[in-house]
N, C-alpha and C positions, 0 to 999 in steps of 0.2 A: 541874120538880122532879126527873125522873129519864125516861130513856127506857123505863118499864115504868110502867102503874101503880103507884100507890101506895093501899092500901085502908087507911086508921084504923081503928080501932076499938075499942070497949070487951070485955073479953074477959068472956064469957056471954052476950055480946049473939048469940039465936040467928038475928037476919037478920043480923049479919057472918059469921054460922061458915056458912048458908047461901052467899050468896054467892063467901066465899071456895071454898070447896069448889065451888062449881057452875064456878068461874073455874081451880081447879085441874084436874078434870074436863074441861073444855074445853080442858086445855094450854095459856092465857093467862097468859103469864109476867107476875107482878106479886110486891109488895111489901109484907108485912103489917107493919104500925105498932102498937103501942098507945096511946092516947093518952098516955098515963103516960109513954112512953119518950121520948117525943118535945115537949119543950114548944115550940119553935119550930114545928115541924107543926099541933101542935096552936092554937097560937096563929093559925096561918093558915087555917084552916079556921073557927073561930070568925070571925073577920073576915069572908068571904066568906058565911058561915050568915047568910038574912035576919034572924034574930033573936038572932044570935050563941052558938048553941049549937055542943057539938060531939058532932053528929049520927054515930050510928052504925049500918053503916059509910058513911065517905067515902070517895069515888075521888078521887083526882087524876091528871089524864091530864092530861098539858101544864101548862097553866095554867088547866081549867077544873076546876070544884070539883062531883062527883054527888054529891048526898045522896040516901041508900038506894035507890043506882039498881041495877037488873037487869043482866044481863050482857048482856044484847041493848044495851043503852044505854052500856054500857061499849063493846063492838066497835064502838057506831057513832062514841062519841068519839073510840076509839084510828083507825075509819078516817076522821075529819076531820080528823087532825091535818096 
């Protein structure tokens, strides 16, 4: 999807503003989304959600989809890629 993360999410949601912020904190260049801004995004995220929601925040790092993953889980995606 981009060579940075990409994080979704709903704005008030305080595990994306967590997140985000722990990821800015850490100098981890990425990408905030809102779901709203985005319906193609958001549409692909829902696809990939086993239940089809759209969980916030989402990572997308490559082509794999974290649903309200850690930044420890984020670093280990960005270093699988």
């Amino acid at each position: 999807m981009a060579d940075v993360p990409v994080v979704f999410h709903t704005p008030g949601c305080p595990f994306s503003t967590k997140l985000r912020l722990r990821m800015r904190l850490a100098r981890l260049p990425h990408r905030s989304v809102r779901f709203r801004d985005d319906e193609d995004g958001a549409a692909a995220v829902r696809a990939h959600h086993p239940q089809g929601w759209e969980l916030s925040p989402t990572v997308v790092v490559g082509d794999r989809y974290l649903f309200n993953p850690s930044l420890r889980e984020v670093r280990e995606a960005l270093a699988g890629r």
